[in-house]
N, C-alpha and C positions, 0 to 999 in steps of 0.2 A: 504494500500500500504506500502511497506516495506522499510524503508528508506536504509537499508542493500544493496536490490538490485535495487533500487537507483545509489549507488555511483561502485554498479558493472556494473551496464548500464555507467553510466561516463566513466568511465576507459576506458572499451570496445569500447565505441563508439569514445574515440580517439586513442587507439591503434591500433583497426580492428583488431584483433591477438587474438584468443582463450588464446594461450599458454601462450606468453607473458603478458597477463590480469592477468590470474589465480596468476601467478607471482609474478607481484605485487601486487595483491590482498591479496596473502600467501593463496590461498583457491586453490582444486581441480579442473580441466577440468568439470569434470562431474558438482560439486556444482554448478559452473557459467553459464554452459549450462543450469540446471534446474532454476536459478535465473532468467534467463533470459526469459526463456520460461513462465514460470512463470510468470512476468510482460507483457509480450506479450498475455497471456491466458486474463490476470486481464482490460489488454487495450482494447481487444478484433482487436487486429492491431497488422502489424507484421513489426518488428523495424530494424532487419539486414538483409540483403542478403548476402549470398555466393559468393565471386569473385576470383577462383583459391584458394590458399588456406589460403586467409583474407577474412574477411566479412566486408560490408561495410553497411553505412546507409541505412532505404529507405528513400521516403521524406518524411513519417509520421514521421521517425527514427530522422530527423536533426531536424524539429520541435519541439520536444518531447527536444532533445537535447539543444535547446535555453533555453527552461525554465528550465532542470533541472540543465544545469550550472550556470544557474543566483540563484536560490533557493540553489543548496549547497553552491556558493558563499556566499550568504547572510547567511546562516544558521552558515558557518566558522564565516562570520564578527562576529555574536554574538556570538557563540563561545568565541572566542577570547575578546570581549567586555567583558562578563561576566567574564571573568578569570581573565582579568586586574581589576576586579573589587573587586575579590574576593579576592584579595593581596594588595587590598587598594588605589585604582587610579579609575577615574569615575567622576562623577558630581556629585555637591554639590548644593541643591535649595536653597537659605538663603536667607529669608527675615528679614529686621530689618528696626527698625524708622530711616527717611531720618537724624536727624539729629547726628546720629551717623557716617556720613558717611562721614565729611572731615579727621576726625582724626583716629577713636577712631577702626572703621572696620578696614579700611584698612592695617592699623599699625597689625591688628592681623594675617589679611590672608594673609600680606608679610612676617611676620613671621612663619606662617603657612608652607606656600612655601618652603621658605628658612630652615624650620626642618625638610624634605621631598621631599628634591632635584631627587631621585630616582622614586617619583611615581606621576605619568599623572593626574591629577586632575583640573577639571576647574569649576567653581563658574557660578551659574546662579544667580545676583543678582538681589533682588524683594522690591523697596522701592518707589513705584507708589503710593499705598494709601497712607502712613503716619498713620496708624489707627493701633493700637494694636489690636481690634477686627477684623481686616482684618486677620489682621497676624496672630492672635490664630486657627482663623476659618481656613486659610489655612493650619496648620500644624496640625489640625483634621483632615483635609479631606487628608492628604499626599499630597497635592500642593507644600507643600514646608517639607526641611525635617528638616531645623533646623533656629531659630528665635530668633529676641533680641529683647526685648518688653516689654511694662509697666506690670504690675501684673494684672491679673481679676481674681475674685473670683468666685468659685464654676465650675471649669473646671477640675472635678476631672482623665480625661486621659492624662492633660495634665499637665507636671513636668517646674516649672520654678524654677530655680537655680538663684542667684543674683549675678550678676557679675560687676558694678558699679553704682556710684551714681551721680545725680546732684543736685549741691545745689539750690533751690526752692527761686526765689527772687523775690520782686515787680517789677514793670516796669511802666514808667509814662512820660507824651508829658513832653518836657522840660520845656511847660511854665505853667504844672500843680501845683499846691499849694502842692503835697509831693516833686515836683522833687527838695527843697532846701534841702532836705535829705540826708543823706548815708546811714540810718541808722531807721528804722521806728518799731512799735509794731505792730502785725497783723491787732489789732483792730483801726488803728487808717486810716484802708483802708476801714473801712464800710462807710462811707458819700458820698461815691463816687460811680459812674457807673463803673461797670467790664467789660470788653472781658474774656468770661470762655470757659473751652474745653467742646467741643460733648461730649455727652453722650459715644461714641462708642470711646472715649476714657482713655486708661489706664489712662490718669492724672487726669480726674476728678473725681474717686473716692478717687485718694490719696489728692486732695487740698480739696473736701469736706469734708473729714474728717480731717484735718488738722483744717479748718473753725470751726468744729463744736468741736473738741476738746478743741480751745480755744473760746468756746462760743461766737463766731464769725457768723454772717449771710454776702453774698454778694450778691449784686444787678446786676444781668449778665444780661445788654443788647445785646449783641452779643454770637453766640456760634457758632466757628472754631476748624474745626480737627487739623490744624496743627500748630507747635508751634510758625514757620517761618513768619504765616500769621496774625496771633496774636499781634507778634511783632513788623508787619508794620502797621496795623492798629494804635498800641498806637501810632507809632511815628507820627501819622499823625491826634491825637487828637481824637480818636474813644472811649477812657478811658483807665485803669490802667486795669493791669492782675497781675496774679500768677501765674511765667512760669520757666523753668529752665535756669540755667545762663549760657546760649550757645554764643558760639563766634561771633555770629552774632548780638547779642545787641553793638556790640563796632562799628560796623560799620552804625547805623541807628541813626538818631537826636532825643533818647528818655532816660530819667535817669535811672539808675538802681541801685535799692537800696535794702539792705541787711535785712533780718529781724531781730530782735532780738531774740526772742521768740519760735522763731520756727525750734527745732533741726533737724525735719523730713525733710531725701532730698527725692528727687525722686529715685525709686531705677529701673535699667536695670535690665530683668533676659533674662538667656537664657534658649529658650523653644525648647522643643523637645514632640512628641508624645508619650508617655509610653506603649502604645499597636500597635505600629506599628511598623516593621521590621528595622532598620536603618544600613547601608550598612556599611564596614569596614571605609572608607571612612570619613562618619557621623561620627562613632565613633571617630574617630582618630581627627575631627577639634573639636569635641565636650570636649573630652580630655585634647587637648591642650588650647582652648580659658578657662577653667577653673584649668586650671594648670598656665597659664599667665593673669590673671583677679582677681580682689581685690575687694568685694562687696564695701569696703570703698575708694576704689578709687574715686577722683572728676573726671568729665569729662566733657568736655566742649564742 
């Protein structure tokens, strides 16, 4: 079926007016009378009658009419959707770890905004897991189209750029034997029970390596995704962790203490799919969050 005569059957069918159609159309009497027949051949049903000298619908003609105005409607909307899209306005999927999200996002994408007051763009944001392996895995599969997330190795489609850092501190119930501290050596957190992150978390291969760097072993009786949950367990006597120094330890009943030893922070990157198409959109926030972002920035 011919989308052409299609939208000459539209026209027609609310002008009722050969001439007038062709007209607007900018095509021939004849063309349109063969378009038309045409489509009525292809239906096997006949769509106009003759009334003096306009034609009008028949009732197959009005029915046919409901759906093809609804369908070019919709065909326009996308139309037009895609073209706003293709000048850089559209939805952006972004997932990133929840605890980027009092300061450190927001700060970027109202900046983001405000360097792009011209074009339509709205954020779908995705921070429900908390898991860097969530977030990788979705911006494999194009679930999402761009991400801020711990490091994982061996995900060769997938490009992480590092965009800040947190500095990596103990944490401890206040009436624990380091919490007289400010100040401790890595090793001096072995005698003690840990809360460690999941596996399917980007942080625990950065603090297992951190551990075994400095010839260090921990005793992980608990293992939590997220870093928020971590935090409330120590304060409520559960053990000591290695987590990063986010805003939210000033407001829980547990000490936090700085290492000495240990220059490695944890580092953000932002990820994006390498073999996937990513819209002007994509590019443009992708751009600016690494034109405004400092791998050595701390962030809290």
């Amino acid at each position: 079926m011919n989308l052409q005569h299609l939208k000459y059957f539209d026209v027609l069918a609310r002008e009722q007016h050969y001439t007038r159609s062709s007209k607007i159309l900018n095509v021939t009497q004849p063309s349109l009378s063969n378009a038309i027949a045409s489509l009525e051949d292809e239906l096997g049903i006949t769509l106009f009658e003759k009334k003096g000298r306009n034609v009008v619908l028949t009732k197959p003609g009005k029915i046919f009419q409901d759906y093809i105005a609804r369908t070019l409607g919709t065909l326009d909307d996308g139309i037009e959707t895609v073209t706003k899209i293709s000048k850089g306005s559209g939805f952006i999927s972004f997932a990133f770890l929840p605890v980027l999200g009092t300061t450190f996002v927001p700060k970027l994408v109202r900046g983001f905004h405000d360097a792009n007051p011209d074009k339509e763009i709205l954020f779908d944001f995705h921070t429900s897991s908390g898991v860097t392996r969530e977030i990788v895995d979705g911006i494999k599969t194009m679930h999402y189209d761009i991400g801020i997330a711990s490091y994982l190795p061996d995900e060769p489609s997938v490009e992480f750029l590092p965009i800040a850092s947190q500095e990596l501190v103990v944490i401890a119930p206040l009436d624990h034997p380091l919490a007289q501290f400010d100040n401790i050596y890595l090793e001096q957190t072995q005698p003690y029970e840990q809360i460690g992150f999941s596996k399917s978390s980007g942080l625990r291969n950065v603090i297992d390596e951190i551990f075994k760097k400095n010839n260090c072993s921990y005793n992980i009786v608990y293992e939590v995704t997220v870093d928020q949950v971590i935090a409330g367990l120590v304060s409520q006597g559960f053990g000591i962790a290695v987590v990063p120094n986010m805003s939210i330890l000033k407001h829980l009943p547990l000490k936090t203490i700085h290492l000495k030893n240990v220059i490695q922070d944890r580092s953000f990157y932002l990820v994006t799919n390498k073999e996937a198409y990513l819209t002007p959109a994509v590019i443009s926030f992708k751009e600016f969050v690494l034109a405004h972002s400092d791998p050595k920035e701390i962030v809290y």
